[in-house]
N, CA, C and O atoms as a GROMACS GRO file, in nm:
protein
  592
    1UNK      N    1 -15.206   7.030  -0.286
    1UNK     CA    2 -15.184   7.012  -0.145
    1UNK      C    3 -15.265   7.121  -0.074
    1UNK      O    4 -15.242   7.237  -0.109
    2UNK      N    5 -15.333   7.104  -0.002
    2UNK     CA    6 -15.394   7.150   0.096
    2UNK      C    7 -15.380   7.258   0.202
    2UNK      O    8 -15.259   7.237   0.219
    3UNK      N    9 -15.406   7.354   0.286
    3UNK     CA   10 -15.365   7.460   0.314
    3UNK      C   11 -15.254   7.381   0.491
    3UNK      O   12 -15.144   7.414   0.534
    4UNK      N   13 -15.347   7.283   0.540
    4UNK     CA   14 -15.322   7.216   0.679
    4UNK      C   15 -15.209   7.102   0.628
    4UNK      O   16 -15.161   7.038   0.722
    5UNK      N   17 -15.166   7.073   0.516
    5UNK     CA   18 -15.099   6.971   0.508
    5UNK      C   19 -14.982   7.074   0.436
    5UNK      O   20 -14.882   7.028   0.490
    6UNK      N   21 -14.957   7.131   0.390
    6UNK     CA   22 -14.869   7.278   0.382
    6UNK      C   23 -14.815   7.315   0.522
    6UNK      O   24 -14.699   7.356   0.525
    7UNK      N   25 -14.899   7.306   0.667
    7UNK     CA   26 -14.832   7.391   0.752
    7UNK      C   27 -14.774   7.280   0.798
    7UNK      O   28 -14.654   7.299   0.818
    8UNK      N   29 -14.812   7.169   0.823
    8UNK     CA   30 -14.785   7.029   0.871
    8UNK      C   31 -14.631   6.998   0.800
    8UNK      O   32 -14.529   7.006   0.870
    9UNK      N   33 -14.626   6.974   0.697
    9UNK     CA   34 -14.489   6.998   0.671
    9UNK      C   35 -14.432   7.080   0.664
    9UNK      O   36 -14.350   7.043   0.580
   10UNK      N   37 -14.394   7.223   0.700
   10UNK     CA   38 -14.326   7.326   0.735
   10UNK      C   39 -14.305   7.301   0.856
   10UNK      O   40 -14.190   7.309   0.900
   11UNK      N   41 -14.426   7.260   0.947
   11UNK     CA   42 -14.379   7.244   1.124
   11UNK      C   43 -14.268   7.143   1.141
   11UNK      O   44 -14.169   7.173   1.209
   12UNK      N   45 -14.280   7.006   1.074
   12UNK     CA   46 -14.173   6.906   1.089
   12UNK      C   47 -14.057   6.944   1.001
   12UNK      O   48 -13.945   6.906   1.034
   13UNK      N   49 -14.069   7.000   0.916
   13UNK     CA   50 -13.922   7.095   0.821
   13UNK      C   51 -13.881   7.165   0.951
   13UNK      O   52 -13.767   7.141   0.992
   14UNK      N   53 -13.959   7.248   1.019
   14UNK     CA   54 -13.904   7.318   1.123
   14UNK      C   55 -13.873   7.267   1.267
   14UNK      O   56 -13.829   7.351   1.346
   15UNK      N   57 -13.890   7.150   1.306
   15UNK     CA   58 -13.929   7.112   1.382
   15UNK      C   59 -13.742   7.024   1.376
   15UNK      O   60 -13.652   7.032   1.460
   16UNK      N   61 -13.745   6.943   1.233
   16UNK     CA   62 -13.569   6.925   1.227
   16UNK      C   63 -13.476   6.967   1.256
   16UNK      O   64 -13.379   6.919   1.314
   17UNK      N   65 -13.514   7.134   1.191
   17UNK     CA   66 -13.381   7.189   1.186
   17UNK      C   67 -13.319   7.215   1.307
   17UNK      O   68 -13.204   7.202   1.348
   18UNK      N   69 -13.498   7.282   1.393
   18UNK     CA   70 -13.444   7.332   1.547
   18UNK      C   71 -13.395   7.191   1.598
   18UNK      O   72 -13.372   7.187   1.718
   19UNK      N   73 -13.373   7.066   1.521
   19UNK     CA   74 -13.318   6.962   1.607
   19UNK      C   75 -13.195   6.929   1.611
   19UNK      O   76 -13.119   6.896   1.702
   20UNK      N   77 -13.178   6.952   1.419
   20UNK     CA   78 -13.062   6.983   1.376
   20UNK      C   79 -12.946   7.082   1.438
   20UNK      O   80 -12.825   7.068   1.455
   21UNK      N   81 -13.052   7.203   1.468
   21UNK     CA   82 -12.947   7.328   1.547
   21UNK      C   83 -12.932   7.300   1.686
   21UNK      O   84 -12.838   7.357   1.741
   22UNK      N   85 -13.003   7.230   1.752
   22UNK     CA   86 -12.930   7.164   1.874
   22UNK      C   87 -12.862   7.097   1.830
   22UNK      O   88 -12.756   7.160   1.828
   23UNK      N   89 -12.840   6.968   1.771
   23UNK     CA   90 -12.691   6.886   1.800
   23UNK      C   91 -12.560   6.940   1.699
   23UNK      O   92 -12.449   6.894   1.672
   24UNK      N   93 -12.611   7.024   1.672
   24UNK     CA   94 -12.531   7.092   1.634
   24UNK      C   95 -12.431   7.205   1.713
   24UNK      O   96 -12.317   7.243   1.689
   25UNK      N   97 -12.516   7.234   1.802
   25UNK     CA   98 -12.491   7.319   1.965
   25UNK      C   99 -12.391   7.262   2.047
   25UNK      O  100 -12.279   7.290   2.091
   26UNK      N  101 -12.493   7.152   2.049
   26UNK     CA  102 -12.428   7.023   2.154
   26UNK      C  103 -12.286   7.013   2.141
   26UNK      O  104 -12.186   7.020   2.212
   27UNK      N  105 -12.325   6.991   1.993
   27UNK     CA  106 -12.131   6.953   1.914
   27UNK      C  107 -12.061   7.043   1.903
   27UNK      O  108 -11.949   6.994   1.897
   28UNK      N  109 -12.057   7.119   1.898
   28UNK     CA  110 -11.977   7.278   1.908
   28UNK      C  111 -11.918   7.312   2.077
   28UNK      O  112 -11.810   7.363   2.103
   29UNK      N  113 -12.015   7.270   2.169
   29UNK     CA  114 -12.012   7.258   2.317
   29UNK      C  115 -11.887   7.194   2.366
   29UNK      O  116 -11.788   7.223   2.432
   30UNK      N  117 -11.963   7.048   2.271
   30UNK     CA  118 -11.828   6.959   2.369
   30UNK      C  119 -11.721   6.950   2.281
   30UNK      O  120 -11.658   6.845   2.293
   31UNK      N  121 -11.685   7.022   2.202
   31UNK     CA  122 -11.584   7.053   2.125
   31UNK      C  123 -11.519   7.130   2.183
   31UNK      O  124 -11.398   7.106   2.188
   32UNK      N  125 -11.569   7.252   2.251
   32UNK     CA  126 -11.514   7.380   2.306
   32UNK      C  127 -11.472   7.334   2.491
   32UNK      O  128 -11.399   7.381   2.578
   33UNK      N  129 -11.531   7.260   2.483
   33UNK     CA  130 -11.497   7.149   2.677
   33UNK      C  131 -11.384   7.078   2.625
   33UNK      O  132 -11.282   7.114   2.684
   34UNK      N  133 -11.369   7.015   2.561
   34UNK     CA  134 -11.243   6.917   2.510
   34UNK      C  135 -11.116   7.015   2.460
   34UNK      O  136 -11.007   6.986   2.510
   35UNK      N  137 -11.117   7.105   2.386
   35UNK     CA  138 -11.003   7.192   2.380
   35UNK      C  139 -10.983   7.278   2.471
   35UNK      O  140 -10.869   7.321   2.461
   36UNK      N  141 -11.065   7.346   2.593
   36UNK     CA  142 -10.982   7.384   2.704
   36UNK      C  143 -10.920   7.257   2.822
   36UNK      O  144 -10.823   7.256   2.897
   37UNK      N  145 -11.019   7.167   2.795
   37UNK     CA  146 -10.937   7.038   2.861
   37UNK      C  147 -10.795   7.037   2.817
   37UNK      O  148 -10.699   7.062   2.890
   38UNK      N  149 -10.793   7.010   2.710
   38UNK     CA  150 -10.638   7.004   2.650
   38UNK      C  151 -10.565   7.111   2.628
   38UNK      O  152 -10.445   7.102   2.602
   39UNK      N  153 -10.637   7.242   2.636
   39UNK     CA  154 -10.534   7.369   2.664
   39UNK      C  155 -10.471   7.392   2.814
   39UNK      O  156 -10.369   7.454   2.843
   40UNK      N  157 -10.571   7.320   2.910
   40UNK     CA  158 -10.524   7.346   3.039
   40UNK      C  159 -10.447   7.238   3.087
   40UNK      O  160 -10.371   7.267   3.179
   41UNK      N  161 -10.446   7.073   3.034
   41UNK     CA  162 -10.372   6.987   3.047
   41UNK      C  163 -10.231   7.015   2.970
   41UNK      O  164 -10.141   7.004   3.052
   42UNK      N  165 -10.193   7.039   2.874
   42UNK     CA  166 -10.073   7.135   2.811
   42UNK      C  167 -10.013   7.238   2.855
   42UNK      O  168  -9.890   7.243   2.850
   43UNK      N  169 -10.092   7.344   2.910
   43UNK     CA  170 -10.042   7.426   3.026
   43UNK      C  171  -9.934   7.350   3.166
   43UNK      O  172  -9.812   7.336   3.181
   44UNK      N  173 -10.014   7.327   3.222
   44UNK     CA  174  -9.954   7.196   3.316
   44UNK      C  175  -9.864   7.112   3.287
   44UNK      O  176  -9.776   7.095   3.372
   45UNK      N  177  -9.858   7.036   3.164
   45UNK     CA  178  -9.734   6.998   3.151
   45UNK      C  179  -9.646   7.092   3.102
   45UNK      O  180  -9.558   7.081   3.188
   46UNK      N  181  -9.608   7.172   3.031
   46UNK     CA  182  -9.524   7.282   3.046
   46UNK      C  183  -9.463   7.346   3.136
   46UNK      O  184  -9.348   7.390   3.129
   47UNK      N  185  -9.577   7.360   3.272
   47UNK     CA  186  -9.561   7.457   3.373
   47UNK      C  187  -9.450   7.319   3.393
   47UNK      O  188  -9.343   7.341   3.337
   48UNK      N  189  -9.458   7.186   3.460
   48UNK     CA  190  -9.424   7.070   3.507
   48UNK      C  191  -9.303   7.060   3.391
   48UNK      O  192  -9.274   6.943   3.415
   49UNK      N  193  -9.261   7.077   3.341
   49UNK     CA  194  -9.171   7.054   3.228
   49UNK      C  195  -9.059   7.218   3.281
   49UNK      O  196  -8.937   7.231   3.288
   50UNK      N  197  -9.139   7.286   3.300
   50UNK     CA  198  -9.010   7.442   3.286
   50UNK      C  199  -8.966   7.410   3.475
   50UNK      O  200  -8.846   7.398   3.504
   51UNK      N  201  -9.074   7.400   3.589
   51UNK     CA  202  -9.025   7.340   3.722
   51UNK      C  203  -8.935   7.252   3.678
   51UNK      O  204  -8.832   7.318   3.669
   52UNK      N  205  -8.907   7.126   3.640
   52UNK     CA  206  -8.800   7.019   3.641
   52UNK      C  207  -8.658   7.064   3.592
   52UNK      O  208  -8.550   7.036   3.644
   53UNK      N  209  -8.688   7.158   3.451
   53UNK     CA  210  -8.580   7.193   3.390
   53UNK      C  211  -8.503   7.286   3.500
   53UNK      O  212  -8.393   7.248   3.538
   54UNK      N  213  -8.547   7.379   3.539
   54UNK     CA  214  -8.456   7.438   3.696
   54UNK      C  215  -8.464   7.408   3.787
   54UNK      O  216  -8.457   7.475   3.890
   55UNK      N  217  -8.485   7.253   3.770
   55UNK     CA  218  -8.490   7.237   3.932
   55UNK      C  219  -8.406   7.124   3.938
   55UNK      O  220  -8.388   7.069   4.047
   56UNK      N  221  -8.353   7.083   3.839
   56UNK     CA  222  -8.228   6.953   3.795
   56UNK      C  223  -8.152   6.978   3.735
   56UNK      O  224  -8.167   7.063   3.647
   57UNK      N  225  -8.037   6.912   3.754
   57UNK     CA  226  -7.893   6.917   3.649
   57UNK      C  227  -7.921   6.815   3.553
   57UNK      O  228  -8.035   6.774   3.531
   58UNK      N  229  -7.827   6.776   3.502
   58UNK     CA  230  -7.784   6.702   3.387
   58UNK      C  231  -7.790   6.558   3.436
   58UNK      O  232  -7.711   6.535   3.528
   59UNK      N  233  -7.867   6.454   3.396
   59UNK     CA  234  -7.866   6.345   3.480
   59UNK      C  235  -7.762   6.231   3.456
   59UNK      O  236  -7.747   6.119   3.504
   60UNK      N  237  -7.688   6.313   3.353
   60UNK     CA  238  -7.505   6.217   3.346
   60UNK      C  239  -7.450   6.252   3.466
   60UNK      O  240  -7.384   6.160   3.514
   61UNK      N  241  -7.455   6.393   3.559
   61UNK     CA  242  -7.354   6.400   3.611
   61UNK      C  243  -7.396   6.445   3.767
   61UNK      O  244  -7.317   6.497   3.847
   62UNK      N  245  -7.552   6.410   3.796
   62UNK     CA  246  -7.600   6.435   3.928
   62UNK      C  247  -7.701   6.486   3.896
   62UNK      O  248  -7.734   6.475   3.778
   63UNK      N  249  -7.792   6.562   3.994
   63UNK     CA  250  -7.900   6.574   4.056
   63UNK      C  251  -7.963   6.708   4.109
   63UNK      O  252  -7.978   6.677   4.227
   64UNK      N  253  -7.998   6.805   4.101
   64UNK     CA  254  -8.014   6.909   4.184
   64UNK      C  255  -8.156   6.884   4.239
   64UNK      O  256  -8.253   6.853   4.170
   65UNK      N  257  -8.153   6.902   4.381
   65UNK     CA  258  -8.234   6.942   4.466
   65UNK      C  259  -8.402   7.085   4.420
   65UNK      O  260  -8.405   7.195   4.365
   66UNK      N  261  -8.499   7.001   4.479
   66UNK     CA  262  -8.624   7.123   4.442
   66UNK      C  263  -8.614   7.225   4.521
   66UNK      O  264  -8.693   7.314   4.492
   67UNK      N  265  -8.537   7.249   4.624
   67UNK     CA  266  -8.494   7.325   4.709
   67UNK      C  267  -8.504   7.498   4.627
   67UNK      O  268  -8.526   7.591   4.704
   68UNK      N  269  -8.492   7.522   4.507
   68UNK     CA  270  -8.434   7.598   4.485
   68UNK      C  271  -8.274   7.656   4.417
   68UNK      O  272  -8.240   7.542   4.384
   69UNK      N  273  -8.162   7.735   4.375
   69UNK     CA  274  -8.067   7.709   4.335
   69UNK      C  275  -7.964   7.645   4.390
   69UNK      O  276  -7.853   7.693   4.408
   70UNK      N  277  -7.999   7.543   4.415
   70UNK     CA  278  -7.859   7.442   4.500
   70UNK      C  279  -7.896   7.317   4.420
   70UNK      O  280  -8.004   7.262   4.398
   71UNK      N  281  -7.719   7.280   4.372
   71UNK     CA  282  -7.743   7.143   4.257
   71UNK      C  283  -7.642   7.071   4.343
   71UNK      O  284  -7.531   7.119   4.368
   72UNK      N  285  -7.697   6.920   4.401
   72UNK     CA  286  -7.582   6.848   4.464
   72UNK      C  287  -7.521   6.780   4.366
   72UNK      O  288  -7.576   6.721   4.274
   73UNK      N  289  -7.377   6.792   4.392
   73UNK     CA  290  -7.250   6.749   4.285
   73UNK      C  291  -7.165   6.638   4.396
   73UNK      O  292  -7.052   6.660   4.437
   74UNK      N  293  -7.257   6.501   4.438
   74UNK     CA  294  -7.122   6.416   4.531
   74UNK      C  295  -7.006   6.406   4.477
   74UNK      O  296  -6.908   6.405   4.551
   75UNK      N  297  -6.989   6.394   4.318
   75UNK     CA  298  -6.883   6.364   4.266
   75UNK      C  299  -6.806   6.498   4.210
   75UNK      O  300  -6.741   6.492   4.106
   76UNK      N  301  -6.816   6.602   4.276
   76UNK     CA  302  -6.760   6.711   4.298
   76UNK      C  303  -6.693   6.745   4.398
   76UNK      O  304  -6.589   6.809   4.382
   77UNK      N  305  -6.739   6.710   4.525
   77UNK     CA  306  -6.738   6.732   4.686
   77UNK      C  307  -6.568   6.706   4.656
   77UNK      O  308  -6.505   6.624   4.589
   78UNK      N  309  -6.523   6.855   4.770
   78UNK     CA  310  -6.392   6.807   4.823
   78UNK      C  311  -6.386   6.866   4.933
   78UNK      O  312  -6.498   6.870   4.984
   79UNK      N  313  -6.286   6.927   5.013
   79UNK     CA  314  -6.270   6.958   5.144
   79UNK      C  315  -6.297   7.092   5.122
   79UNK      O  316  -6.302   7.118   5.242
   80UNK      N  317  -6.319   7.199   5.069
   80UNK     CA  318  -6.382   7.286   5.059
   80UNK      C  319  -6.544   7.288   5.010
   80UNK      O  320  -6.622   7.377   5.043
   81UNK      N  321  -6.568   7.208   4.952
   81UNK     CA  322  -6.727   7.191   4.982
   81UNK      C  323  -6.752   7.021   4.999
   81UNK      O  324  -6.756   6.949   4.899
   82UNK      N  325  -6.765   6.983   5.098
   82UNK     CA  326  -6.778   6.857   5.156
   82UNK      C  327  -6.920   6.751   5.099
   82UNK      O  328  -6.929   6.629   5.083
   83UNK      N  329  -7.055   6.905   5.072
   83UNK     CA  330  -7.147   6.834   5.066
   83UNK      C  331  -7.153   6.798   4.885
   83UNK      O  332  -7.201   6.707   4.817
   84UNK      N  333  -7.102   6.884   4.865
   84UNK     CA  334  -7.102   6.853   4.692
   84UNK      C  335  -7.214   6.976   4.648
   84UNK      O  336  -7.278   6.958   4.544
   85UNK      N  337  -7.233   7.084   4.718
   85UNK     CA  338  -7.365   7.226   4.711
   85UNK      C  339  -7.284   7.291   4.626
   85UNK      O  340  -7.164   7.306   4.652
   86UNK      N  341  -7.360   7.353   4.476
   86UNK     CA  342  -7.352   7.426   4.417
   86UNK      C  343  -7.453   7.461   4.370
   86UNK      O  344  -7.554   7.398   4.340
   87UNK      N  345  -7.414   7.619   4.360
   87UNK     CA  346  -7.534   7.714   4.271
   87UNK      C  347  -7.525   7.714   4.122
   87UNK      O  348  -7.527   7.828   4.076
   88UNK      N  349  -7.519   7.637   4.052
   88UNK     CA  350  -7.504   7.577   3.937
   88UNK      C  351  -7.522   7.434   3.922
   88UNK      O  352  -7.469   7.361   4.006
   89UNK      N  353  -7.604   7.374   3.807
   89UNK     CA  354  -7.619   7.239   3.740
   89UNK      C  355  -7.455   7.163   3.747
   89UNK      O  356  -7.344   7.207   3.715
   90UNK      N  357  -7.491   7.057   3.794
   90UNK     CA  358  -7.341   6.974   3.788
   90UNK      C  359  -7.298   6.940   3.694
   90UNK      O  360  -7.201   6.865   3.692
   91UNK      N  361  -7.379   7.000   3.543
   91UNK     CA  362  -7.293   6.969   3.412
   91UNK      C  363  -7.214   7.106   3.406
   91UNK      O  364  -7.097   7.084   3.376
   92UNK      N  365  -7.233   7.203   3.421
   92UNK     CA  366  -7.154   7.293   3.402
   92UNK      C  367  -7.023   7.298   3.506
   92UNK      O  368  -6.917   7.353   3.476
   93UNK      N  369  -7.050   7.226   3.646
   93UNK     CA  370  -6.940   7.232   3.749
   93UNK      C  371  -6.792   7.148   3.689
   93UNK      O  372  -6.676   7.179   3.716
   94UNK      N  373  -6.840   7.036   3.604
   94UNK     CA  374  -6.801   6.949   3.569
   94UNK      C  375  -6.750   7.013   3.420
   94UNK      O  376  -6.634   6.970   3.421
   95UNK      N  377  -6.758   7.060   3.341
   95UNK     CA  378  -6.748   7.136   3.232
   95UNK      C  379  -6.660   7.263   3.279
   95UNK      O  380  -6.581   7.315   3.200
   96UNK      N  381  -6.675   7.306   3.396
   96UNK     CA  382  -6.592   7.426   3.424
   96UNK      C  383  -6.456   7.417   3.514
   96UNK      O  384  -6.360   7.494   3.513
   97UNK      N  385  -6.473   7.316   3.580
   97UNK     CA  386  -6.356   7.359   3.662
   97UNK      C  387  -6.357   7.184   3.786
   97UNK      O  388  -6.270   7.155   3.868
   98UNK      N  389  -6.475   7.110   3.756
   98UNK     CA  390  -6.484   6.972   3.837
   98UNK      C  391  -6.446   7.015   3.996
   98UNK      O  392  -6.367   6.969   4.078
   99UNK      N  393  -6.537   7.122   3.996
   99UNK     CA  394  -6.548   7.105   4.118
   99UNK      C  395  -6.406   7.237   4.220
   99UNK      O  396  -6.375   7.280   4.331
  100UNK      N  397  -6.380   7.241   4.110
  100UNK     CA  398  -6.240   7.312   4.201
  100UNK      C  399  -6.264   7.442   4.256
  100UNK      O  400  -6.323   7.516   4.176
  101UNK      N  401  -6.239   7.489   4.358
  101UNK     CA  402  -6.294   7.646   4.398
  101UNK      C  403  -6.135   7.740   4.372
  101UNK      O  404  -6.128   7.859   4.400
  102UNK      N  405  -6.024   7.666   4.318
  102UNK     CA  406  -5.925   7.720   4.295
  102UNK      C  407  -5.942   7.694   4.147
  102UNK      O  408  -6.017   7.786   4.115
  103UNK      N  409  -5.922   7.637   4.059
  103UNK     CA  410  -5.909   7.605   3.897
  103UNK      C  411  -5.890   7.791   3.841
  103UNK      O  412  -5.969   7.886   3.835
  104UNK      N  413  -5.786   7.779   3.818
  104UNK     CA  414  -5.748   7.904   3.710
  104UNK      C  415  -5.711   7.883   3.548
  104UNK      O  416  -5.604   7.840   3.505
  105UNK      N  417  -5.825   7.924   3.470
  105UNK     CA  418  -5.827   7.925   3.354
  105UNK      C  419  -5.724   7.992   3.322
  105UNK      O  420  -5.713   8.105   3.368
  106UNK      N  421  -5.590   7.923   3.212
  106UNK     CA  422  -5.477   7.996   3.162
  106UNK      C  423  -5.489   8.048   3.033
  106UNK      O  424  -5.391   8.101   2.981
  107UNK      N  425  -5.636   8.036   2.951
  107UNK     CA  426  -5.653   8.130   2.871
  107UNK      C  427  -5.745   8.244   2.839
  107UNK      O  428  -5.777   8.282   2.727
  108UNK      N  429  -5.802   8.320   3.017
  108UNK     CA  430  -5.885   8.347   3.033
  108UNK      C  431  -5.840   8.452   3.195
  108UNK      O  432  -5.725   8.444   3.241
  109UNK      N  433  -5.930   8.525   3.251
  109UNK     CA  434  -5.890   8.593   3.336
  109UNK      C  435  -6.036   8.484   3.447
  109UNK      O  436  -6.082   8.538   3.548
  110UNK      N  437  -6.074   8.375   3.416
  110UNK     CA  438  -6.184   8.322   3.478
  110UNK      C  439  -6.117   8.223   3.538
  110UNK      O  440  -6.036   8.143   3.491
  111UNK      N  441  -6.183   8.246   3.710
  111UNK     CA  442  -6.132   8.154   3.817
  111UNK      C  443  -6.228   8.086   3.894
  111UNK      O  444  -6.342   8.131   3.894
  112UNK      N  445  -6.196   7.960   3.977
  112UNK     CA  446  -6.297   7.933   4.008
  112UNK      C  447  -6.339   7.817   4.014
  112UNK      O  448  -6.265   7.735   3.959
  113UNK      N  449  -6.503   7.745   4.096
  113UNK     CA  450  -6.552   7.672   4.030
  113UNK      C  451  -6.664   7.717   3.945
  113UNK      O  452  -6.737   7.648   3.873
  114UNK      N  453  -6.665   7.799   3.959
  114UNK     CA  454  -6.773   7.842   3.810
  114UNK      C  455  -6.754   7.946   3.700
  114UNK      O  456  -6.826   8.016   3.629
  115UNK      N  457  -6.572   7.913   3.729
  115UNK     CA  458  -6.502   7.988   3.574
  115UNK      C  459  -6.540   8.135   3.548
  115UNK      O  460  -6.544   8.193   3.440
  116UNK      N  461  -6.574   8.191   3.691
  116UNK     CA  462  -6.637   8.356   3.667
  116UNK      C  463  -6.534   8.440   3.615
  116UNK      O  464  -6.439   8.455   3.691
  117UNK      N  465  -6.530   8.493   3.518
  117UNK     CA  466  -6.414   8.621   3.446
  117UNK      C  467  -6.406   8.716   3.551
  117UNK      O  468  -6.493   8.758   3.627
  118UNK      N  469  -6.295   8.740   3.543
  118UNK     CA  470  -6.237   8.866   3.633
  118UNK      C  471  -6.219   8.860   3.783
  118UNK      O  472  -6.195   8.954   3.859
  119UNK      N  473  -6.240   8.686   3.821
  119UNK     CA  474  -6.299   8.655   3.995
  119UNK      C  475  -6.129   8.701   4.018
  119UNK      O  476  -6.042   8.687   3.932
  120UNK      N  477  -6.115   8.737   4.106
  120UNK     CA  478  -5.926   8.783   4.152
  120UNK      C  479  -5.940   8.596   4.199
  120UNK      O  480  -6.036   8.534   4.244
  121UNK      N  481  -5.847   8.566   4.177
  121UNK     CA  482  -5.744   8.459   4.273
  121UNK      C  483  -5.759   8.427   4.385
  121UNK      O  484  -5.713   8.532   4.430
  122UNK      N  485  -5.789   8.360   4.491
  122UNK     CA  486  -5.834   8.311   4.601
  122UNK      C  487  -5.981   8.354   4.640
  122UNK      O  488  -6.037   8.301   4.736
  123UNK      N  489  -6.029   8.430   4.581
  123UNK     CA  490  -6.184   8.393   4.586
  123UNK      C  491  -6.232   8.342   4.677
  123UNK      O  492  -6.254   8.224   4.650
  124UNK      N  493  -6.266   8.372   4.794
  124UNK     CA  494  -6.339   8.207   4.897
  124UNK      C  495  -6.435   8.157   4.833
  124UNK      O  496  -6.505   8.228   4.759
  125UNK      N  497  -6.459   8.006   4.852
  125UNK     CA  498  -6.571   7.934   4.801
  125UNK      C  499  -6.670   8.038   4.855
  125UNK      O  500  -6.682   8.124   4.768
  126UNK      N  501  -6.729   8.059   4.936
  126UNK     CA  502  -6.906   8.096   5.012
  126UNK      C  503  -6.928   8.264   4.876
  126UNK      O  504  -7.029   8.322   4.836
  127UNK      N  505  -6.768   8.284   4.848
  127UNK     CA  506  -6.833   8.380   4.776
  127UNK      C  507  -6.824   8.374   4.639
  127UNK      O  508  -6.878   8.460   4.570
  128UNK      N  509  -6.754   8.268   4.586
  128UNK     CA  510  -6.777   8.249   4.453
  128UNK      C  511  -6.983   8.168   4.464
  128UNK      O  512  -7.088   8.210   4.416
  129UNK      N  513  -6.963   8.082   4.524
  129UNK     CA  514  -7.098   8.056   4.569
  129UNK      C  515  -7.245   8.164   4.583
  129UNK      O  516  -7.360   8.120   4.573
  130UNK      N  517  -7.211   8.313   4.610
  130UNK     CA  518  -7.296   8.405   4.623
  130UNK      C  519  -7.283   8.503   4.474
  130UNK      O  520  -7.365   8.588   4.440
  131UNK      N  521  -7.187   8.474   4.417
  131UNK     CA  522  -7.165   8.540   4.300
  131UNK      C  523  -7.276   8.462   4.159
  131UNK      O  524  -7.342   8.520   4.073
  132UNK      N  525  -7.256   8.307   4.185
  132UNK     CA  526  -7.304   8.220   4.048
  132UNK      C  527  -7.431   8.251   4.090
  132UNK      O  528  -7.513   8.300   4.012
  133UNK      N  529  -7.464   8.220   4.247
  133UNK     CA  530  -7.631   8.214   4.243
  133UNK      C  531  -7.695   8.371   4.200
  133UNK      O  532  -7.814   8.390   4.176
  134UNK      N  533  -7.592   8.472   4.196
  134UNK     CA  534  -7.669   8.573   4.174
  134UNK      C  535  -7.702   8.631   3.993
  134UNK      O  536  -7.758   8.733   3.952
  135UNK      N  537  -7.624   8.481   3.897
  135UNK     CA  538  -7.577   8.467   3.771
  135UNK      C  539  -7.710   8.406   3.712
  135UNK      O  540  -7.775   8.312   3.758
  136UNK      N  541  -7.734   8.479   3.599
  136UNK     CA  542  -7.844   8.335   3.510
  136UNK      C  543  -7.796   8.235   3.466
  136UNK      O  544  -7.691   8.245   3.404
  137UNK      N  545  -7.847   8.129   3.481
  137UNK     CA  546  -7.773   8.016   3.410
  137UNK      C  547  -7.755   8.047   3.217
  137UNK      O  548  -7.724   7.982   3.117
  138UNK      N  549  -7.777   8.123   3.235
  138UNK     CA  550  -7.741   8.161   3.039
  138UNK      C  551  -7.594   8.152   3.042
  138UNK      O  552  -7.524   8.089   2.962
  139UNK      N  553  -7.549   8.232   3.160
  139UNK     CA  554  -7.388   8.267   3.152
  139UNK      C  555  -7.294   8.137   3.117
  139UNK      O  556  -7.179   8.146   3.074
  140UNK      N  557  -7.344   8.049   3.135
  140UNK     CA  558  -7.281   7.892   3.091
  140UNK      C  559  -7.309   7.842   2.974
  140UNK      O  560  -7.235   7.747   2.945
  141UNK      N  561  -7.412   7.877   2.871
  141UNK     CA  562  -7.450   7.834   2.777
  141UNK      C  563  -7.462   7.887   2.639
  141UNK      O  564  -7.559   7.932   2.577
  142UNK      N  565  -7.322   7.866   2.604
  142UNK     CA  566  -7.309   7.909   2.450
  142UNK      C  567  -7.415   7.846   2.390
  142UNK      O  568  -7.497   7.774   2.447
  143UNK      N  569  -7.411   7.889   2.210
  143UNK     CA  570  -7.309   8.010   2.159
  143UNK      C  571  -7.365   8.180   2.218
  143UNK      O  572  -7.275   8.261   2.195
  144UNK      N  573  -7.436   8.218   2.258
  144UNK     CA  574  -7.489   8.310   2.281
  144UNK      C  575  -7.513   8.381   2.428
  144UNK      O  576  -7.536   8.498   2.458
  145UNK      N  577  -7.498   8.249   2.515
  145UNK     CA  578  -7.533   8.314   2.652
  145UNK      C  579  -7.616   8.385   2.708
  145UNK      O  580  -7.722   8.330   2.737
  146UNK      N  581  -7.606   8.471   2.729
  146UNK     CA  582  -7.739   8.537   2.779
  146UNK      C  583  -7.746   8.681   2.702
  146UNK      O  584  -7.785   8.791   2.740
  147UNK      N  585  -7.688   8.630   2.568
  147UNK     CA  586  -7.792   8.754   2.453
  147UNK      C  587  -7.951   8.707   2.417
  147UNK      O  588  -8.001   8.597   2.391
  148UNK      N  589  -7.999   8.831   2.427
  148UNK     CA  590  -8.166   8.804   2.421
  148UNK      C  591  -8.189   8.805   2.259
  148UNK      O  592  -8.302   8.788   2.213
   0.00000   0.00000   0.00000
């Protein structure tokens, strides 16, 4: 083989690879576009997944408002809270005391509608109301509650 037909195939040997090492680029590229696509679409639903989870009750037993910590409980509402507004998920209102702003636990020093330990006895609603919202919702949720 010849000295010009020697470089001639080295140029197209070389001439592949640099073709080879582009789509090879290419593919590495839109590999790396497609997994932040789907790292940032996963993000988002998460973010959209942890918003809903505090921002709703239990959908056996009502509804909470995006408002922030206020969960409407109609099937709670009595003449002390008319609208059915609590600072707590309506599964726990319903689990604790259905609503009652009087309910006294008789095996427990917890009164209430949100079963707070140690609340003294007549309690007004507006301030058992300023007490839960100032509570994590852990405080309702055995076995552990709000151990970290």
């Amino acid at each position: 083989m010849n000295r010009d037909a020697m470089r001639e195939m080295f140029l197209a040997a070389q001439k592949q690879s640099d073709e080879d090492q582009w789509w090879a680029q290419a593919a590495i590229n839109e590999w790396n576009k497609a997994e932040a696509e789907y790292r940032a679409a996963e993000k988002a639903k998460a973010e959209r997944s942890a918003r809903t989870h505090v921002a709703r009750s239990s959908p056996r037993t009502g509804s909470g408002d995006t408002g922030g910590r206020h969960y409407i409980c109609p099937q709670y509402a009595s003449s002390a809270n008319p609208t059915g507004d609590f600072a707590v998920p309506c599964y726990i209102i319903g689990r604790e005391s259905h609503g009652s702003y009087t309910a006294d636990n008789p095996h427990s020093s917890a009164y209430g509608a949100y079963q707070i330990m140690h609340l003294p006895p007549g309690t007004p609603p507006a301030e058992q109301d300023a007490i839960a919202r100032g509570m994590a919702l852990c405080n309702w949720n055995p076995p552990n509650y709000c151990a970290g």
